[in-house]
C-alpha positions in Angstrom: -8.7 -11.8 8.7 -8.6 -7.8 8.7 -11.7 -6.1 9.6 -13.2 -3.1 7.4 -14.0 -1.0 10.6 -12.4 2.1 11.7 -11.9 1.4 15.5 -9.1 4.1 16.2 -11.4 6.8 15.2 -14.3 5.5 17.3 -11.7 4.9 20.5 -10.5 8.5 20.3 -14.4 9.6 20.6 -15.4 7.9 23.0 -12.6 6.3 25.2 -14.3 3.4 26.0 -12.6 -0.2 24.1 -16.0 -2.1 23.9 -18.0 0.9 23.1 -15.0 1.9 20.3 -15.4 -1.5 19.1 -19.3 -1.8 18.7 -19.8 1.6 17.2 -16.9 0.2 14.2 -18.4 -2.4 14.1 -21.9 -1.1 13.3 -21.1 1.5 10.9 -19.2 -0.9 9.1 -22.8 -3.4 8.3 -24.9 -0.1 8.4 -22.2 1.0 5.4 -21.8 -2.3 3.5 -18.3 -2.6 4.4 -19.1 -5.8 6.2 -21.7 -7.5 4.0 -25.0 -9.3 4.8 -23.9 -13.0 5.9 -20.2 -12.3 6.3 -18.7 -14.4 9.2 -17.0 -11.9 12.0 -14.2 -13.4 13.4 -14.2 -15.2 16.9 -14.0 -13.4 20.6 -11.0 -15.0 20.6 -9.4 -13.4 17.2 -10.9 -10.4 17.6 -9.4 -9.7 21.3 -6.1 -10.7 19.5 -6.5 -8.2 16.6 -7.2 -5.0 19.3 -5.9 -5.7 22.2 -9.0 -6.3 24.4 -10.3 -8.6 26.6 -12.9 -10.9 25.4 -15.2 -9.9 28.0 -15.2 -6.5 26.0 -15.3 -8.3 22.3 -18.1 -10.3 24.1 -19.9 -7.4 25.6 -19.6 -5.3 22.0 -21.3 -8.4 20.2 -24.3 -8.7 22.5 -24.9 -4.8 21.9 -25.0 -5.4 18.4 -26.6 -9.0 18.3 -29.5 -7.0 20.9 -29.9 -4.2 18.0 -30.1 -6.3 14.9 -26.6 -5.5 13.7 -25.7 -9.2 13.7 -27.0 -13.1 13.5 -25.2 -15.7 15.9 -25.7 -19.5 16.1 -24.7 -21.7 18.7 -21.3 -23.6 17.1 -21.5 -21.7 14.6 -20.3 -18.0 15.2 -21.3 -14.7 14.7 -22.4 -13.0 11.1 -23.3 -9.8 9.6 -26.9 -9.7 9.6 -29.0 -10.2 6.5 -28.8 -12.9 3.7 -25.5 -13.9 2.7 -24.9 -12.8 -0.9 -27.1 -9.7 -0.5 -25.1 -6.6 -2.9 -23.8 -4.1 0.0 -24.6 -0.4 -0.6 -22.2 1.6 -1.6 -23.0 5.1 -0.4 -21.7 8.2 -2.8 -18.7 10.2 -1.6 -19.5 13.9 -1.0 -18.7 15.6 -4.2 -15.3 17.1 -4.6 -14.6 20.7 -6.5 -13.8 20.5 -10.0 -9.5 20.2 -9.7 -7.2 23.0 -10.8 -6.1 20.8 -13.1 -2.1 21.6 -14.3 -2.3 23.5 -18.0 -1.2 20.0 -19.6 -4.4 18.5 -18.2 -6.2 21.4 -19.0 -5.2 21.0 -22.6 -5.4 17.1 -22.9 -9.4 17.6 -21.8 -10.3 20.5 -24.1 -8.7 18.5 -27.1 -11.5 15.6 -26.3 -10.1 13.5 -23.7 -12.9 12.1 -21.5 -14.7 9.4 -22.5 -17.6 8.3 -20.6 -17.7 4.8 -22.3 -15.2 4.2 -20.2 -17.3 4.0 -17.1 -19.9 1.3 -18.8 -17.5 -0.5 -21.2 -18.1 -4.5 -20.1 -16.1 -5.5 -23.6 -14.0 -7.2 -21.2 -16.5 -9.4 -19.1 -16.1 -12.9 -19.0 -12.1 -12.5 -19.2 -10.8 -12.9 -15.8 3.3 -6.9 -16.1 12.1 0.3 -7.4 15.4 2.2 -8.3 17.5 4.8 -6.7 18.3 7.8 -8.4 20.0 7.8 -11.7 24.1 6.7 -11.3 23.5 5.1 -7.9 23.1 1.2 -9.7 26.1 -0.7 -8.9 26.8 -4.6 -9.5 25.3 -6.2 -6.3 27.3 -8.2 -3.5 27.1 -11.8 -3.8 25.5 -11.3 -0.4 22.7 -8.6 -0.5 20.1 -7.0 1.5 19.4 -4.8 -1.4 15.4 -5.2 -1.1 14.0 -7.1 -4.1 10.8 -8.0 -3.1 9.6 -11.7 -3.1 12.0 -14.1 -3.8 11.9 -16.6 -6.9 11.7 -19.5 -4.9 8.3 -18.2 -3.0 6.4 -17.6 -5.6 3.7 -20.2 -7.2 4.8 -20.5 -10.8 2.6 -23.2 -11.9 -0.5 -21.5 -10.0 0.0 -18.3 -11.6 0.5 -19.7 -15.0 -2.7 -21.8 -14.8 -4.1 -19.0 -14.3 -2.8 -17.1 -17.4 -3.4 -20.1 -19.9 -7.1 -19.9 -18.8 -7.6 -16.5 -20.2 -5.2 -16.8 -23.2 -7.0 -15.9 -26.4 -7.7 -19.0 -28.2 -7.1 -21.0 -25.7 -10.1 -23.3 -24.3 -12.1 -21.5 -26.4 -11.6 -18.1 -25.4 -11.8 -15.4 -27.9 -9.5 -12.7 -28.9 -10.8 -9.6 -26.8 -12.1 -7.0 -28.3 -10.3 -3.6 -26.5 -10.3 -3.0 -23.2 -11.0 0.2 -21.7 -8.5 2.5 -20.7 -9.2 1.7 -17.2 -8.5 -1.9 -17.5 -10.1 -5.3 -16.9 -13.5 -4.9 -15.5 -13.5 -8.2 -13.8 -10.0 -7.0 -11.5 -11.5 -3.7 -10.8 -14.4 -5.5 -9.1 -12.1 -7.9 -7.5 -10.0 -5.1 -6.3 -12.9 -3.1 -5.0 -14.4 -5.4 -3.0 -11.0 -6.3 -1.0 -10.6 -2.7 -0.6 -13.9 -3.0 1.2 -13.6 -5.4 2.8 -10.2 -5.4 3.9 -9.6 -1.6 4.1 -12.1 -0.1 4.6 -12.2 2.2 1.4 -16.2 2.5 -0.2 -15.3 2.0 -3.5 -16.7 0.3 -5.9 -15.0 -1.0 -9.6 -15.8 3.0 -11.4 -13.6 4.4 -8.7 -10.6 2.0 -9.8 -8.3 2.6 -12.8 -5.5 0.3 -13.1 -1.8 1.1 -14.1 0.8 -0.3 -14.8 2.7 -0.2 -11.6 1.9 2.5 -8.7 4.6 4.7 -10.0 2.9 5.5 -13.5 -0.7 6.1 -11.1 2.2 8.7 -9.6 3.4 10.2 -12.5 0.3 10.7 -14.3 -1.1 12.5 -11.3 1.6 14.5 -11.3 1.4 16.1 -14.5 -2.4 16.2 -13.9 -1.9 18.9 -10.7 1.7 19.9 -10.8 3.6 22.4 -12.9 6.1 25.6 -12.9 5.0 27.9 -10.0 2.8 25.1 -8.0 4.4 23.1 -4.8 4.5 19.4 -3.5 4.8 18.3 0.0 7.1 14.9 0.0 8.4 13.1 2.9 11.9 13.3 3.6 13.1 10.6 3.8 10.4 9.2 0.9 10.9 7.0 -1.8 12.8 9.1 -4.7 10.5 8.5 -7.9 8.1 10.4 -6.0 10.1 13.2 -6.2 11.4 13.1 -9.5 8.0 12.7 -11.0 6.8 16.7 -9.2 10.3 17.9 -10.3 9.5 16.4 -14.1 6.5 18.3 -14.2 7.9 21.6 -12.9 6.9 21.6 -9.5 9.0 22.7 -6.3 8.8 20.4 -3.8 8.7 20.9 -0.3 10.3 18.9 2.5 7.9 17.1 5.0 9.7 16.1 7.6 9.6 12.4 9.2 9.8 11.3 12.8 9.0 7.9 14.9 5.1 8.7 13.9 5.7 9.3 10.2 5.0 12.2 8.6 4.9 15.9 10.6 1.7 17.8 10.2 2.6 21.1 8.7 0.5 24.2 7.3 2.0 23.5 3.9 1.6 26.3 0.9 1.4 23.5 -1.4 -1.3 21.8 -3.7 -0.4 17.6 -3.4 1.3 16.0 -0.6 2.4 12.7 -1.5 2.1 10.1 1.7 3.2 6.5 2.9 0.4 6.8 6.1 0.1 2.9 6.7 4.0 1.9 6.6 5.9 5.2 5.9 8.9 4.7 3.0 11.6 3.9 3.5 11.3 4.2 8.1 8.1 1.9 8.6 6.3 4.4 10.8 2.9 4.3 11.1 0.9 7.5 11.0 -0.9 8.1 14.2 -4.4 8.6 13.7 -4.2 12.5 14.9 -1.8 13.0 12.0 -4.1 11.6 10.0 -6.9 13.8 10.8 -4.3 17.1 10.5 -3.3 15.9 6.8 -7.5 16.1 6.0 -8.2 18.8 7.6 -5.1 20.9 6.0 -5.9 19.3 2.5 -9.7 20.5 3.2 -8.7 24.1 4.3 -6.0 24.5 1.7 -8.2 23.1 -1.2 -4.9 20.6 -1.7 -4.9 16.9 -3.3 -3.2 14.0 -1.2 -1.3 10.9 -2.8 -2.0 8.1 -0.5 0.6 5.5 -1.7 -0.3 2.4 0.0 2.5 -0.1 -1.4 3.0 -3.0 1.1 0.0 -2.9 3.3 -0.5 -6.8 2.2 2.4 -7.2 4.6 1.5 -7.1 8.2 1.8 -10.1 10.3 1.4 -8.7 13.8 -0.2 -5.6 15.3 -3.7 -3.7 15.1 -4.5 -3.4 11.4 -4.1 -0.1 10.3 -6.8 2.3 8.3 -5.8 3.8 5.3 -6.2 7.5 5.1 -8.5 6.9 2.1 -11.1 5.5 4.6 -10.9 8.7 6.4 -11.8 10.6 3.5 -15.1 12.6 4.0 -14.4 15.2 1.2 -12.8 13.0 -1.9 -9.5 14.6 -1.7 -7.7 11.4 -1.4 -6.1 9.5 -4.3 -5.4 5.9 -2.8 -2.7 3.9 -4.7 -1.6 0.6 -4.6 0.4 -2.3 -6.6 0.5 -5.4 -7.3 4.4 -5.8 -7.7 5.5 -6.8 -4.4 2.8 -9.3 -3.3 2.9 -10.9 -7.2 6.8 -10.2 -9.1 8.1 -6.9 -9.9 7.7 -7.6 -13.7 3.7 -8.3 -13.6 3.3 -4.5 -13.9 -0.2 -4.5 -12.4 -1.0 -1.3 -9.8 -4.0 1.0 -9.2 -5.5 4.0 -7.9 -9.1 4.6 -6.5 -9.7 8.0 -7.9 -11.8 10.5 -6.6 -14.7 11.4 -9.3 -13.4 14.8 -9.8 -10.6 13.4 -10.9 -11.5 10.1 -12.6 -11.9 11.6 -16.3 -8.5 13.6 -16.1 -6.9 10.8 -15.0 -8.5 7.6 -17.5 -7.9 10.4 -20.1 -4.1 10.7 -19.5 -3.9 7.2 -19.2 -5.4 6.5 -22.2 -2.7 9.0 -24.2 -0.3 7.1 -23.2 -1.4 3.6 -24.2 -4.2 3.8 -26.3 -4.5 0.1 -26.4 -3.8 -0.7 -22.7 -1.0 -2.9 -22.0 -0.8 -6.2 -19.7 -4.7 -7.2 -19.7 -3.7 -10.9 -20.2 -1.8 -10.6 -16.7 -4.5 -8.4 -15.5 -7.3 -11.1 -16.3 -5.4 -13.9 -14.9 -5.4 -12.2 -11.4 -9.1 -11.6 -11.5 -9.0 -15.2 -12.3 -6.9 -16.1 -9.4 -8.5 -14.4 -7.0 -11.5 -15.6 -7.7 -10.9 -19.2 -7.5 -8.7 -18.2 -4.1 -5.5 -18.8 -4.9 -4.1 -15.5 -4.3 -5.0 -15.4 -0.6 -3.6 -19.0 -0.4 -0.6 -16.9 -1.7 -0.9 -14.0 0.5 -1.1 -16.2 3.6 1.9 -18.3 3.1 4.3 -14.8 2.2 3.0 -13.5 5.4 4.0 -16.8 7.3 7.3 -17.4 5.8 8.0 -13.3 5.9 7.2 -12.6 9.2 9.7 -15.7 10.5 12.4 -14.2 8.1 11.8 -10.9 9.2 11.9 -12.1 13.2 15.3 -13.7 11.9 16.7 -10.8 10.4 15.9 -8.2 13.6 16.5 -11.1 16.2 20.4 -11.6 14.6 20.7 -7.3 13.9 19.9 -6.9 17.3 22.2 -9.7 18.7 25.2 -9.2 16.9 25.1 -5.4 15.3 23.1 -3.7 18.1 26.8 -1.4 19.2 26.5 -0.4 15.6 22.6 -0.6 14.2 19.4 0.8 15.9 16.4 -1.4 14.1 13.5 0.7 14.3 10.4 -1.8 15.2 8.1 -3.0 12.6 5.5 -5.5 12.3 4.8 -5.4 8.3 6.3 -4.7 5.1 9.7 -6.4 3.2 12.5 -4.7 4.8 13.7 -3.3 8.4 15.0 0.0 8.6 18.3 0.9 11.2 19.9 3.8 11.9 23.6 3.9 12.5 24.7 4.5 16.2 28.3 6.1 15.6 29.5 8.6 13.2 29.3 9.3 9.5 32.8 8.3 8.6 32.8 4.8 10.5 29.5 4.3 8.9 31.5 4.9 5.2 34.5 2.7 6.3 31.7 -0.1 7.1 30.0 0.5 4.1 33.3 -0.3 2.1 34.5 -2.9 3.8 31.6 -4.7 3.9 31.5 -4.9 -0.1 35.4 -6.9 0.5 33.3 -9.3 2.7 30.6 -9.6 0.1 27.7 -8.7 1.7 25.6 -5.2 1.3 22.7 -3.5 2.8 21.1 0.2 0.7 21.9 3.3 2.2 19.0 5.2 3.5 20.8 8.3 2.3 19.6 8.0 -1.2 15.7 8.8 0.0 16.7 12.0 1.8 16.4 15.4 0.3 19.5 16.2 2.6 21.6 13.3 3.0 23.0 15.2 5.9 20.7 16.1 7.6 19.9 13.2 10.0 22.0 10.2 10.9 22.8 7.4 8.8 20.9 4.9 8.0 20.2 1.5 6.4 17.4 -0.4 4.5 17.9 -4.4 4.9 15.5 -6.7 3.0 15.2 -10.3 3.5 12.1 -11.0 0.8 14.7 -12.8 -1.3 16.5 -14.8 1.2 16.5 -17.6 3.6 17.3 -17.6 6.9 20.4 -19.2 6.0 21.6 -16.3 4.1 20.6 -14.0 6.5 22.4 -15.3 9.1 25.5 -15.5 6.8 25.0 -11.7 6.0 24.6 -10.7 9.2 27.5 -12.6 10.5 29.7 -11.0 7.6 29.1 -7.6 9.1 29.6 -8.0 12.2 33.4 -9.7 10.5 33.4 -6.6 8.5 32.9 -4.3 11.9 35.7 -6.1 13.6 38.4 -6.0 11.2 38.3 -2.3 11.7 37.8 -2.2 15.5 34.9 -0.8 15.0 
């Protein structure tokens, strides 16, 4: 269970674990992040999740249990206080200045394009679709660690289509829907906003959430929405390449941020978006410390800049303290939180989303209502309100997070064993793929590279995400969503073949 509560900003206050832990704790009930009757977990669990002792977990629980904050019974365990079912208050964000919008937006909103029916349409109540750059595809290895996300085999077909027949118009007396609004299905913008809540952290509630198809288009849009010719972006270098392409489409330079062992580097950028991977940077799988975090708000507060949290795998984490978006940081609505649906469900459900800020939210339901006037992908985007409701997406969740994190072990256990002379795996405790970075020089990393493809087997260069493919060693991205541990122990061991043929 991840908890809503925003313990590494309380630690760094105060210093103290138990003290850290109670004050989360409590502003999460006192906020509505942890809702009237919601079970907390054990002493036990909790210790686990933080690294404490359970005489602390203890000792924060009797502060709060002594103050009202929470309920226990004996053999039963400890709950928010209050009535469970009780609505949780969602308190409004402080309110952001109207955005310099690009002169594209500028123009799409003088020619009509908000539409505040939008914000109360319930038509749809009751009704619960990754590349390189362009010229870098080439016909995959018969062997690959070419990230895919989940494999076929994991996912549950006849769940999900369950699902999908129960909201088919005409089918068990459903009716055709009428249209949508451009923000998508109602009943999965609640769903959505109330995991967010709960499980990040974010106050949101279903008007903050637009759905997309797919994070990138939640990308692009904003992009042409606050870039054009003479304004700059901050991306991360490495960072994943569409990001790029998407500020460069709409005119923008963009500016380098660089990347080390704690993600992004703070910088005093001239520059009106930075675009960010803060919980599980792309493609290294750093985690932004919570410092950087608070340098990233403070420069987008004193610059009068917009940041692009893009949050794209947090559903993967199966070890570690549970990380807070930058979006539940965000005291001044400057932060545009994205996420998707593609890796946790298949890469062809197209269903991703952004919680915008309400200075934004018009521009942005009005550009993406431009480009599909009748939205696209509501059956899909129905069925997952459906599933989730009825649980069968966290019965999902929990099983890829079992069966990843042993393949994952698998993967860096064997990388380690066997191609530790050649590979440095950068630790990681979430997401689909490890990151390593070669030990030797560029040209044996090249002759590897080939050779391997004679041995069948391939990994993605790391290269391909740098804005200067030079400027820091090589590197390699290895996913294992699509494998077994059979294959990965064949592909491994086809490397290391590869490496010895050329004495490597």
């Amino acid at each position: 269970m991840a908890l809503p509560i925003a313990y590494e900003a309380r630690l760094a206050e105060c210093g103290s674990k138990h003290m850290a832990l109670y004050q989360a704790l409590r502003d999460a009930i006192a906020g509505g992040l942890l809702p009237p009757g919601e079970k907390l977990p054990s002493t036990r669990a909790l210790a686990a999740m933080y690294g404490l002792s359970r005489g602390s977990v203890n000792l924060a629980y009797e502060m709060l249990a002594a103050e009202g904050y929470v309920r226990t019974g004996v053999g039963q365990g400890t709950f928010a206080a209050g009535a469970a079912g009780t609505a949780a208050r969602i308190p409004g964000g402080t309110a952001a200045a109207q955005p310099d919008l690009s002169a594209w937006g500028r123009r799409l909103m003088e020619i009509g394009g908000s539409d505040e029916s939008d914000e109360t349409d319930e038509s749809d109540e009751g009704y619960v679709p990754a590349t390189s750059l362009p010229g870098a595809e080439m016909e995959e290895a018969p062997l690959s660690f070419v990230p895919r996300n989940i494999g076929e085999r994991w996912f549950p077909w006849a769940e999900w289509r369950s699902a999908v027949a129960s909201v088919w118009p005409g089918s068990k007396g459903n009716r055709e829907p009428p249209s949508a609004p451009a923000a998508g299905s109602l009943e999965l913008r609640r769903a959505i906003a109330g995991r967010l809540r709960r499980e990040r952290g974010i106050l949101c509630d279903a008007g903050h959430v637009v759905l997309t198809g797919g994070s990138m288009q939640a990308i692009a849009l904003l992009s042409q929405l606050l870039l054009e010719k003479g304004r700059t972006a901050v991306a991360e270098d490495p960072g994943y390449t569409g990001i790029r392409m998407a500020a460069q489409a709409a005119g923008a330079a963009v500016a380098a941020g660089a990347v080390d062992d704690g993600g992004i580097v703070p910088r005093d950028w001239d520059a009106d978006v930075l675009f960010v991977t803060p919980t599980r940077q792309y493609p290294t799988g750093a985690v932004l410390a919570y410092e950087r975090r608070l340098a990233l708000l403070e420069w987008a507060s004193r610059r009068g800049a917009w940041i692009v949290e893009d949050d794209y795998d947090s559903d993967f984490r199966w070890g570690g303290r549970p990380i807070e978006p930058l979006k539940s940081l965000d005291r001044e609505d400057r932060v545009v939180y994205v996420g998707t649906f593609s890796r946790s469900l298949r890469t062809d459900i197209r269903i991703g989303f952004a919680v915008v800020p309400s200075a934004l939210r018009d521009a942005f339901v009005a550009a993406k209502r431009l480009y599909e006037p009748h939205p696209t992908g509501l059956t899909e985007q129905r069925a997952l309100a459906v599933w989730m409701a009825q649980g069968g997406y966290d019965r999902h969740m929990r099983r890829m997070r079992r069966i990843y994190g042993r393949l994952q072990g698998t993967l860096r256990r064997l990388m380690e064993e066997k191609l530790g002379e050649w590979f440095r795996v950068v630790p990681s405790d979430a997401g689909l793929h490890l990151y390593a970075v070669w030990r030797k020089n560029e040209v044996e990393y090249e002759r590897l590279r080939q050779a391997c493809r004679s041995f069948g087997v391939e990994w993605k260069d790391a290269g391909l995400y740098r804005l200067d493919p030079r400027s820091s060693p090589p590197s390699g991205i290895f996913g294992f969503a699509h494998l077994d541990e059979e294959q990965i122990g064949e592909g491994v061991a086809r490397i290391r073949r590869a490496a010895d043929s050329l004495g490597l």
